[in-house]
N, CA, C and O atoms as a GROMACS GRO file, in nm:
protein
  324
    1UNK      N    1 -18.266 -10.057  -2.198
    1UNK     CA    2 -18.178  -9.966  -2.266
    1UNK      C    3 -18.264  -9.868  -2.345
    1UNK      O    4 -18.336  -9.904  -2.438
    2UNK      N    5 -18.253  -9.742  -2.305
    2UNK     CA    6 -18.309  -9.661  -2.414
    2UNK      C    7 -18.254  -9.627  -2.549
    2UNK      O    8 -18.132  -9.643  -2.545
    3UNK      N    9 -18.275  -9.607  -2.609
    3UNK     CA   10 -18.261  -9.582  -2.773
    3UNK      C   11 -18.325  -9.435  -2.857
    3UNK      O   12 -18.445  -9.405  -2.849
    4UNK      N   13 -18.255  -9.378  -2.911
    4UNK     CA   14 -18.336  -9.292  -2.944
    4UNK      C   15 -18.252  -9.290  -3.129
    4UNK      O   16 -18.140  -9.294  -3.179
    5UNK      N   17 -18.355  -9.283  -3.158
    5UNK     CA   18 -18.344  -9.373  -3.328
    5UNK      C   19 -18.294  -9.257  -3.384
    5UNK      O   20 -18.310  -9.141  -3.346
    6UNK      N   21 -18.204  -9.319  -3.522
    6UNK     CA   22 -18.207  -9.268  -3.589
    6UNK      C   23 -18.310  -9.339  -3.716
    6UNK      O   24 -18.299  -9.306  -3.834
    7UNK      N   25 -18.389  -9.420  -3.678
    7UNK     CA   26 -18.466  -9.481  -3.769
    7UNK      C   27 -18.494  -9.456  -3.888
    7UNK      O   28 -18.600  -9.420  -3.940
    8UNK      N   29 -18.310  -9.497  -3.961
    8UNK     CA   30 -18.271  -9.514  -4.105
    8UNK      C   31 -18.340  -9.663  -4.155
    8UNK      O   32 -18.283  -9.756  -4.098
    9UNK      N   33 -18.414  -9.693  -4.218
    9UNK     CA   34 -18.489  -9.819  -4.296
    9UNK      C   35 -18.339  -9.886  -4.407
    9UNK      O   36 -18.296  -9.815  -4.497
   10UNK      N   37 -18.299  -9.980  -4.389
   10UNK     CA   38 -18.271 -10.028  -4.511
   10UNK      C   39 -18.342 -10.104  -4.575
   10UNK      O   40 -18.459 -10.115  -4.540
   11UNK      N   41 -18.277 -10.203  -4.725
   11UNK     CA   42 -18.325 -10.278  -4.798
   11UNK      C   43 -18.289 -10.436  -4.699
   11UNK      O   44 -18.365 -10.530  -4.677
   12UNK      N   45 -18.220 -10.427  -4.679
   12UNK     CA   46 -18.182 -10.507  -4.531
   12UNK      C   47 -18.259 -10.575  -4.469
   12UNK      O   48 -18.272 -10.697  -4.460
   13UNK      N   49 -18.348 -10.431  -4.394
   13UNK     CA   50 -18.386 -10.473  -4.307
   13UNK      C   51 -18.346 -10.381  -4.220
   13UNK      O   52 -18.452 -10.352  -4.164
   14UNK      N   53 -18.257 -10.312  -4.170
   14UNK     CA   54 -18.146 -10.215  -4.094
   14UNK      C   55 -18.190 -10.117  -4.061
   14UNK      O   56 -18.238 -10.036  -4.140
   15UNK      N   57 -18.186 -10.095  -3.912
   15UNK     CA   58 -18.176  -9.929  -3.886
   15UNK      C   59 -18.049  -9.913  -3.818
   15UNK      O   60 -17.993  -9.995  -3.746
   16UNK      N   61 -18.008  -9.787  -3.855
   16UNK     CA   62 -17.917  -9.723  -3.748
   16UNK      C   63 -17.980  -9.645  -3.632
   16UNK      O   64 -18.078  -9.571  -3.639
   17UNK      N   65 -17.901  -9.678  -3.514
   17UNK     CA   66 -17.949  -9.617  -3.398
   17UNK      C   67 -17.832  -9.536  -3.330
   17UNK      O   68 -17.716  -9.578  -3.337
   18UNK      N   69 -17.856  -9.442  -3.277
   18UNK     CA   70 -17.712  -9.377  -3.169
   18UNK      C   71 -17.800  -9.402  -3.002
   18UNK      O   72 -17.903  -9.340  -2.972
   19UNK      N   73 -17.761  -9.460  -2.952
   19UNK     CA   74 -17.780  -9.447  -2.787
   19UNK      C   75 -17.783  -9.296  -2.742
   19UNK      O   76 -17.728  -9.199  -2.793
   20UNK      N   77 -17.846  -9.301  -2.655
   20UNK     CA   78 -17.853  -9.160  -2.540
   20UNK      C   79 -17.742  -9.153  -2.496
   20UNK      O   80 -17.713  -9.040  -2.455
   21UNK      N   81 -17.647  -9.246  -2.486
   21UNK     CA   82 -17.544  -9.236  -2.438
   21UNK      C   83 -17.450  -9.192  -2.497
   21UNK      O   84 -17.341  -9.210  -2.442
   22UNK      N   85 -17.452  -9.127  -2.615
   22UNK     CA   86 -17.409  -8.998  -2.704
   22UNK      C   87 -17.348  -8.930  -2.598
   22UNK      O   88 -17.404  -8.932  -2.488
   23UNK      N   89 -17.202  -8.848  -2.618
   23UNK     CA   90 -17.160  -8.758  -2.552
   23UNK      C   91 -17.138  -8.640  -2.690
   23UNK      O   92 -17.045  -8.561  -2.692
   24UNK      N   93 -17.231  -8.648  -2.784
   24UNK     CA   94 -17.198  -8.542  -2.859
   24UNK      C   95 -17.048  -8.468  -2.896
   24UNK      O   96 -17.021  -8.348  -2.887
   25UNK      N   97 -16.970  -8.572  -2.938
   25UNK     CA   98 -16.861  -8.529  -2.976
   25UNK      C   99 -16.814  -8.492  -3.062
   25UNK      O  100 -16.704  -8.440  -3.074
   26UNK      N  101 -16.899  -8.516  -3.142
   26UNK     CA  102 -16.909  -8.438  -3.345
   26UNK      C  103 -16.820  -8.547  -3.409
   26UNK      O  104 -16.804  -8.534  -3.530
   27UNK      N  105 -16.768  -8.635  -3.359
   27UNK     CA  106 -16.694  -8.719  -3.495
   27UNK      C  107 -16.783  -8.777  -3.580
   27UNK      O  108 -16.730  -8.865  -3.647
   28UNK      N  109 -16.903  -8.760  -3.603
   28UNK     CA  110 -16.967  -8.834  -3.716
   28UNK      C  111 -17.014  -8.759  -3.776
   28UNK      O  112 -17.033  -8.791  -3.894
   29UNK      N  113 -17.059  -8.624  -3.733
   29UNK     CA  114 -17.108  -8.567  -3.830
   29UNK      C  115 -17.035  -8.496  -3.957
   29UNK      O  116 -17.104  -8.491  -4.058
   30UNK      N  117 -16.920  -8.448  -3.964
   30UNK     CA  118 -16.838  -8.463  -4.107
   30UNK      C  119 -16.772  -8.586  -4.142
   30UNK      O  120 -16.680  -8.590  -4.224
   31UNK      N  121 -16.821  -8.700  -4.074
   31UNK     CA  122 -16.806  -8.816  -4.162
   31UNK      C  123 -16.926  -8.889  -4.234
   31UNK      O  124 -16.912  -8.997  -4.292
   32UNK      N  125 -17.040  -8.822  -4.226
   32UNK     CA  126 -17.177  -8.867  -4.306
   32UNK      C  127 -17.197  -8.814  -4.455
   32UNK      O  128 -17.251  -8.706  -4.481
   33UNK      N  129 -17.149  -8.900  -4.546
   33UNK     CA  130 -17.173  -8.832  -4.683
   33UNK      C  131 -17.310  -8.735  -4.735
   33UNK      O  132 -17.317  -8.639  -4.811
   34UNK      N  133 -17.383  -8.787  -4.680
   34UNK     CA  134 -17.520  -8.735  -4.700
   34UNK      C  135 -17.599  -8.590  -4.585
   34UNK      O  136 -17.707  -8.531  -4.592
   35UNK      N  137 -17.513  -8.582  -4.512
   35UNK     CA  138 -17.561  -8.487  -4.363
   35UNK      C  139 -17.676  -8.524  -4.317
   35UNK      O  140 -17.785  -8.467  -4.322
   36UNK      N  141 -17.641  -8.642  -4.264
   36UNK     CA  142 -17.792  -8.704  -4.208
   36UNK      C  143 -17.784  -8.692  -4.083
   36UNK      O  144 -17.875  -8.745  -4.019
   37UNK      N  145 -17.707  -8.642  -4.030
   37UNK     CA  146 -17.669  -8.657  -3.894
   37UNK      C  147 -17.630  -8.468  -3.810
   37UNK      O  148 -17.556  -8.376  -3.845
   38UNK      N  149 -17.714  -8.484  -3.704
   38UNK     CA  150 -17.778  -8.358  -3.653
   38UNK      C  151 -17.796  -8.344  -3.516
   38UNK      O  152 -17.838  -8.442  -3.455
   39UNK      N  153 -17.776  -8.247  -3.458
   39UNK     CA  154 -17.780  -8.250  -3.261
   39UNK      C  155 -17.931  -8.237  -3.290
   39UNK      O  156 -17.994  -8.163  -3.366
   40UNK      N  157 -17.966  -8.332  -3.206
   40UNK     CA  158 -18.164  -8.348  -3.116
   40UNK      C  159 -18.121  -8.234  -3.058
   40UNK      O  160 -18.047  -8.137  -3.076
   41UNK      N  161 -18.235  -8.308  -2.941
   41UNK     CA  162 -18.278  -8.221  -2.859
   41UNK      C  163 -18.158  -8.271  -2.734
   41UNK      O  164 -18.127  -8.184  -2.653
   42UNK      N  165 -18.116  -8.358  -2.726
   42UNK     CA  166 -18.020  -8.430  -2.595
   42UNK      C  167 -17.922  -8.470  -2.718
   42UNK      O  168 -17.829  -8.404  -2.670
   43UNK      N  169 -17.882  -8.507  -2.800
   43UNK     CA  170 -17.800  -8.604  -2.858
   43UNK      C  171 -17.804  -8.563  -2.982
   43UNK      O  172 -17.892  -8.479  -3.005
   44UNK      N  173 -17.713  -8.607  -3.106
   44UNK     CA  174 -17.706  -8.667  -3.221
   44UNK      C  175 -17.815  -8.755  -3.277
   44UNK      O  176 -17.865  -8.833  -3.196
   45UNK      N  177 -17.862  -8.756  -3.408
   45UNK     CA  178 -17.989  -8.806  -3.414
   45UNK      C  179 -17.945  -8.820  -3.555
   45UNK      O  180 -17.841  -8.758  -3.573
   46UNK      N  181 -17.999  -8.895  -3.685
   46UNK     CA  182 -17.981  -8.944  -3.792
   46UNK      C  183 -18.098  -8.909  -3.894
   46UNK      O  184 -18.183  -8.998  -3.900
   47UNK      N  185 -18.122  -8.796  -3.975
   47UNK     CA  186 -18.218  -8.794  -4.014
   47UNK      C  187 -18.274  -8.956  -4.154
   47UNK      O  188 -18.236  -8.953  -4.271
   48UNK      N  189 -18.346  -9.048  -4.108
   48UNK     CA  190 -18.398  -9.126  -4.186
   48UNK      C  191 -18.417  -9.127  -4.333
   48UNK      O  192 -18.420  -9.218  -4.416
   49UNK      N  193 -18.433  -8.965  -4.343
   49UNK     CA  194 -18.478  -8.949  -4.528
   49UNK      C  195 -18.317  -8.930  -4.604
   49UNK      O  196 -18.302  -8.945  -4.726
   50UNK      N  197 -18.205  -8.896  -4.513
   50UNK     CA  198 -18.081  -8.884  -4.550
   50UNK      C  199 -17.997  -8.983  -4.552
   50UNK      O  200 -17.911  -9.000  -4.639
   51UNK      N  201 -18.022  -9.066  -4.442
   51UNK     CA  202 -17.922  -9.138  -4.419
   51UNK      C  203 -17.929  -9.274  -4.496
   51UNK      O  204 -18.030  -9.343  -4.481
   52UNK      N  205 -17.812  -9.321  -4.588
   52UNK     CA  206 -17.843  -9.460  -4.695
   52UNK      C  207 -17.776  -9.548  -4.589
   52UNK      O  208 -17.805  -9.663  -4.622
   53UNK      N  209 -17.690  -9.552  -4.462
   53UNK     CA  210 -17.588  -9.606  -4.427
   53UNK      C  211 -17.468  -9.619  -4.509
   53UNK      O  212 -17.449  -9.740  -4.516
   54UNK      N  213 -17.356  -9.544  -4.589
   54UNK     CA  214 -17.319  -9.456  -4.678
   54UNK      C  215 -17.302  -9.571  -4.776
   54UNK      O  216 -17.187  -9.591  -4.817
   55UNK      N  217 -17.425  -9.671  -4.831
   55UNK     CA  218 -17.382  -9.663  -4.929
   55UNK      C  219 -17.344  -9.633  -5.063
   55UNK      O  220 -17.375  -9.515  -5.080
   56UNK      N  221 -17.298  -9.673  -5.155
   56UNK     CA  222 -17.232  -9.569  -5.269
   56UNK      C  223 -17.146  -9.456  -5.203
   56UNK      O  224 -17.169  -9.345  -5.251
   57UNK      N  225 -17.067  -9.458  -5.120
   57UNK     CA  226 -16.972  -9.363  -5.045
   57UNK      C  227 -16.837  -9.474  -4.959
   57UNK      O  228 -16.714  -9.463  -4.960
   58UNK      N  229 -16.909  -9.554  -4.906
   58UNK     CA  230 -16.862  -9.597  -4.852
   58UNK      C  231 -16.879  -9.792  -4.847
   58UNK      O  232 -16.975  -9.848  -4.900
   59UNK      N  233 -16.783  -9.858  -4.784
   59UNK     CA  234 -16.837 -10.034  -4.759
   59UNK      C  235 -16.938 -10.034  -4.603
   59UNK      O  236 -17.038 -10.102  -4.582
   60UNK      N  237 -16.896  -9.971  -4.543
   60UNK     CA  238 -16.951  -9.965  -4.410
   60UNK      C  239 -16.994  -9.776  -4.368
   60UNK      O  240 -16.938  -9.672  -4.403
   61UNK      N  241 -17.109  -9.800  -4.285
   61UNK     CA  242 -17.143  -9.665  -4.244
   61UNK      C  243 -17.073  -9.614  -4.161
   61UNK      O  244 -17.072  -9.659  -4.047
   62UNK      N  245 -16.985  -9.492  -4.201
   62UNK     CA  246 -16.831  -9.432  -4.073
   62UNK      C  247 -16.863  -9.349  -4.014
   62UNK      O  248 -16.782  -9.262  -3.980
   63UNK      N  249 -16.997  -9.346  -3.979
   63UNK     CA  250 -17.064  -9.300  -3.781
   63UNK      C  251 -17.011  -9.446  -3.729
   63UNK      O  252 -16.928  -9.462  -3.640
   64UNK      N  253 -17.051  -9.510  -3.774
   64UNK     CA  254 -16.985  -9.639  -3.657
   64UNK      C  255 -16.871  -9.640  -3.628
   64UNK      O  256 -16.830  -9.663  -3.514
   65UNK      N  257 -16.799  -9.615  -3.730
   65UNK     CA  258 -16.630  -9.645  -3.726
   65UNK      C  259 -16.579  -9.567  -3.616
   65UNK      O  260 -16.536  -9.619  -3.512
   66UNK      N  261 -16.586  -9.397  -3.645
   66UNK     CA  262 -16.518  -9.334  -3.570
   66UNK      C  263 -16.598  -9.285  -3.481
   66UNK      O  264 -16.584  -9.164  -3.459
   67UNK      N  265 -16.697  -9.355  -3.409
   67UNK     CA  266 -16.768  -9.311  -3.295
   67UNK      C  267 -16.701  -9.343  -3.156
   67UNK      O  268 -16.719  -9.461  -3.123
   68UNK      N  269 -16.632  -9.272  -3.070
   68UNK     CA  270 -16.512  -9.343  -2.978
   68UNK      C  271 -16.597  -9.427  -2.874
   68UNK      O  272 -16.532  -9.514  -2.816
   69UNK      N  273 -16.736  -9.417  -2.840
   69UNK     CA  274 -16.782  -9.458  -2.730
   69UNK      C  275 -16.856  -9.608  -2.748
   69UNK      O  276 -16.885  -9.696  -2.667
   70UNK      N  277 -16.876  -9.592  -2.921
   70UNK     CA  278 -16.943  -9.727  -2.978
   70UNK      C  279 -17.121  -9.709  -2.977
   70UNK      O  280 -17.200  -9.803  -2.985
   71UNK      N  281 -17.150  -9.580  -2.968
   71UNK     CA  282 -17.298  -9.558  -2.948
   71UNK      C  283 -17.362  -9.548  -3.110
   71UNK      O  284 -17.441  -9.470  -3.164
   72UNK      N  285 -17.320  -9.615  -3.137
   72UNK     CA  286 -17.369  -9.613  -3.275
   72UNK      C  287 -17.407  -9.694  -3.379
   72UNK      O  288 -17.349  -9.668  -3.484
   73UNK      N  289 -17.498  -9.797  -3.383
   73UNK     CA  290 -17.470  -9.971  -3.449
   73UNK      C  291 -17.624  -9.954  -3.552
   73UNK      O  292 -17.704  -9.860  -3.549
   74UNK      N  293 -17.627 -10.050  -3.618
   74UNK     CA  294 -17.684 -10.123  -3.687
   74UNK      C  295 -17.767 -10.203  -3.625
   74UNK      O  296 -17.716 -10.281  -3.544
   75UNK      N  297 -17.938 -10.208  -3.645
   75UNK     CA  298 -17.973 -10.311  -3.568
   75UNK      C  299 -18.114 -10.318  -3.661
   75UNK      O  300 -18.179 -10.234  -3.722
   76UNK      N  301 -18.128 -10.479  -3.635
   76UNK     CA  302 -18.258 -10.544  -3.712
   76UNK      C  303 -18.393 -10.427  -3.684
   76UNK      O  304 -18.412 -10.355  -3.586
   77UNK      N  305 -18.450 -10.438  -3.773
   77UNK     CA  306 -18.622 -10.398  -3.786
   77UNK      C  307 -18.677 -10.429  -3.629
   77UNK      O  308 -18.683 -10.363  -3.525
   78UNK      N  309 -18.714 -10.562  -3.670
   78UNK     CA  310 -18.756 -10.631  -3.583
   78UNK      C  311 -18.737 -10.616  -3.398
   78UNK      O  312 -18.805 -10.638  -3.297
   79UNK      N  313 -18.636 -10.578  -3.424
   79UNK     CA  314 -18.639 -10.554  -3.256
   79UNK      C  315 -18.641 -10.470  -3.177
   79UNK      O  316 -18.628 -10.487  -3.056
   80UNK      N  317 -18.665 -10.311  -3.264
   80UNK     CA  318 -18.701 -10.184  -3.213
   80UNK      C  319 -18.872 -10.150  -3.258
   80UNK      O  320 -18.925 -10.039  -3.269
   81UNK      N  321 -18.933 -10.288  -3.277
   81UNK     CA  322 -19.090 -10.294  -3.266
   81UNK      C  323 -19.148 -10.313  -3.144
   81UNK      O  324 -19.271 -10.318  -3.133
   0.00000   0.00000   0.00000
């Protein structure tokens, strides 16, 4: 599976990632409190220095929520090493 990061760091442990499999549909990007979120070069991409995963905005980060295709998750440190 390719991946193309948004390699947000949490205290966690956490990054957010969007898949290539992005169809660029813009529902996340006026749902990111912070505008961390930006068309690449192929896709949607998460800028790292922006993105908290909204917290203090939000309980959960709502790129995930309203992403219709699900290209959008939470995933350990550890396994995008």
């Amino acid at each position: 599976m390719w991946l193309i990061g948004v390699q947000s760091w949490s205290a966690e442990g956490l990054t957010a990632v969007i898949e290539v499999s992005c169809i660029n549909c813009d529902m996340c990007v006026p749902e990111c409190p912070n505008q961390a979120i930006a068309l690449g070069v192929h896709h949607y991409e998460v800028d790292p220095e922006l993105c908290t995963e909204c917290e203090g905005f939000y309980e959960a980060p709502t790129c995930i929520a309203v992403c219709p295709i699900d290209c959008i998750y939470l995933d350990n440190t550890d396994s995008l090493l």
